[in-house]
C-alpha positions as a Markdown table, in Angstrom:
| # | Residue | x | y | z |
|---|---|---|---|---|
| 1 | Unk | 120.4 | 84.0 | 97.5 |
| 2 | Unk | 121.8 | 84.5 | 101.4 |
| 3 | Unk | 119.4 | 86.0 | 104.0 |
| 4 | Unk | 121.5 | 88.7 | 103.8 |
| 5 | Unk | 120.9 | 89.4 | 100.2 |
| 6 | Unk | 117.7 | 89.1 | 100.3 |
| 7 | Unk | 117.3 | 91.9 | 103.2 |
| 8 | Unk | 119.5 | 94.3 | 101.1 |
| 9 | Unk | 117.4 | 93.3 | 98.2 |
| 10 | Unk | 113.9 | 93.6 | 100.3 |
| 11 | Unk | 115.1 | 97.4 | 101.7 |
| 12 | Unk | 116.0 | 99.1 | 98.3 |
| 13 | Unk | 112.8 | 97.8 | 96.7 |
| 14 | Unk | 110.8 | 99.1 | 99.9 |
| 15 | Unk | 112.6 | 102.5 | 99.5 |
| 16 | Unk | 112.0 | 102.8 | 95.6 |
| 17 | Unk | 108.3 | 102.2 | 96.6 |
| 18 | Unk | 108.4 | 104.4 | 99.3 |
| 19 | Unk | 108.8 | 107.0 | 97.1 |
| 20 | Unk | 106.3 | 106.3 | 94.7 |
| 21 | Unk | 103.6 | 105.8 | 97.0 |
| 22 | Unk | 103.9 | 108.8 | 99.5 |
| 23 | Unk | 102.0 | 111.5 | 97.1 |
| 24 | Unk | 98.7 | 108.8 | 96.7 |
| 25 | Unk | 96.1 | 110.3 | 98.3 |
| 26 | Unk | 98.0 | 113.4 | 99.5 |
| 27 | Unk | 96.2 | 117.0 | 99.9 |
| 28 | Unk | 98.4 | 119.9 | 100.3 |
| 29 | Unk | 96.7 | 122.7 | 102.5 |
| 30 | Unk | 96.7 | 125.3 | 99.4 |
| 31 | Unk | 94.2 | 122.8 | 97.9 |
| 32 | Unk | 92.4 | 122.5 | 101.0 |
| 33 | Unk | 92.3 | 126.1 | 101.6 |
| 34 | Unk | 93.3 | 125.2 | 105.3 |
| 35 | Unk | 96.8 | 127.1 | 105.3 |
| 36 | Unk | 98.0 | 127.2 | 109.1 |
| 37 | Unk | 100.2 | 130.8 | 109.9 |
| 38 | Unk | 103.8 | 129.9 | 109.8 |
| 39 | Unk | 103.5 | 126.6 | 107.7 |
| 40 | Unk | 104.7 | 125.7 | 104.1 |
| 41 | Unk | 101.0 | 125.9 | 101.6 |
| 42 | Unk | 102.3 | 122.7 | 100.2 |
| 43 | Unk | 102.7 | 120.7 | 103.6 |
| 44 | Unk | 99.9 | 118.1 | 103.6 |
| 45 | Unk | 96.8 | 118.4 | 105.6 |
| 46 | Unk | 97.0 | 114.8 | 106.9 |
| 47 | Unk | 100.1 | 112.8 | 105.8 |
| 48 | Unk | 98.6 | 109.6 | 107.0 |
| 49 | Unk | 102.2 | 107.7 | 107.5 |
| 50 | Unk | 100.5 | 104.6 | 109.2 |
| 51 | Unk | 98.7 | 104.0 | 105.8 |
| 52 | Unk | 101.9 | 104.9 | 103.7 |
| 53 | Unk | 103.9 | 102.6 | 105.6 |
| 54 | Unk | 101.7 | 99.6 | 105.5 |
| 55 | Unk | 101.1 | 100.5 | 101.6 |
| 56 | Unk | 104.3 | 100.7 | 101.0 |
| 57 | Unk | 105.4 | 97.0 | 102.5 |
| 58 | Unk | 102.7 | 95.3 | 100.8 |
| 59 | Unk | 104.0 | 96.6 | 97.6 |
| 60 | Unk | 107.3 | 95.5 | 98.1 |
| 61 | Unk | 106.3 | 92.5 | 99.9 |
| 62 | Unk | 104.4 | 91.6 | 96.2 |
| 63 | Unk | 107.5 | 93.4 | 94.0 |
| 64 | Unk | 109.9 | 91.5 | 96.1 |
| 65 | Unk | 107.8 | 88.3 | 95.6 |
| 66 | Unk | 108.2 | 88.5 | 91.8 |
| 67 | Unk | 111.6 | 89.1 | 91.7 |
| 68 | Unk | 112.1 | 86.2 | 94.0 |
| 69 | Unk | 110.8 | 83.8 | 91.9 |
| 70 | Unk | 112.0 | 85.2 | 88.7 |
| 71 | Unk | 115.5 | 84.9 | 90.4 |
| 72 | Unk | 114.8 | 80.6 | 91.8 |
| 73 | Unk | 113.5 | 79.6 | 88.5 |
| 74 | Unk | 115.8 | 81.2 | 86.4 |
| 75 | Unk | 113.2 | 83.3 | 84.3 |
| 76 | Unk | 115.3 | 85.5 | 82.8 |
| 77 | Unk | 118.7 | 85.0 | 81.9 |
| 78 | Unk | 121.5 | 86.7 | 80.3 |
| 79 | Unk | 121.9 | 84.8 | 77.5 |
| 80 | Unk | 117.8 | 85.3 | 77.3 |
| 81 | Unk | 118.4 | 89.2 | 77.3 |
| 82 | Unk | 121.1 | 88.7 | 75.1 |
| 83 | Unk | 119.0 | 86.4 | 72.8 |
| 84 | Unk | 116.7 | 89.7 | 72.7 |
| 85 | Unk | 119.4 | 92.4 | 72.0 |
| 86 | Unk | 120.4 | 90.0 | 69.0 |
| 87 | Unk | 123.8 | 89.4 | 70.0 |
């Protein structure tokens, strides 16, 4: 696998998780009862991105990890999948 692969590889893995991590932990200010005039009810009280962020690469960094070394040793192949199909 090229460097360049990897990176492309690294960034849509980081994005997917992006996504499933930004509603942890997030309070909308309906359910804090702390609606500012002129704002959405459902915008968060605190976002806390910093966290998110960091969350969110040490995920990947561990997804990414896996799917390194299932990729270097060979741990799933198609004939493998195939094998499992029964064809």
């Amino acid at each position: 696998m090229s460097i360049a692969t990897a990176i492309a590889i690294y960034f849509i893995i980081w994005w997917v998780v992006l996504f499933a991590v930004l509603p942890w932990g997030v309070r909308s200010q309906h359910e804090s009862n702390a609606v500012s005039p002129g704002t959405d009810p459902g915008a968060p009280v605190s976002p806390r991105v910093g966290r998110t962020l960091f969350v969110t690469t040490v995920a990947a960094s561990v997804v990414f990890a896996l799917c390194f070394v299932v990729y270097s040793y060979r741990l799933v192949t198609i004939e493998g999948l195939a094998a499992l199909l029964g064809r």
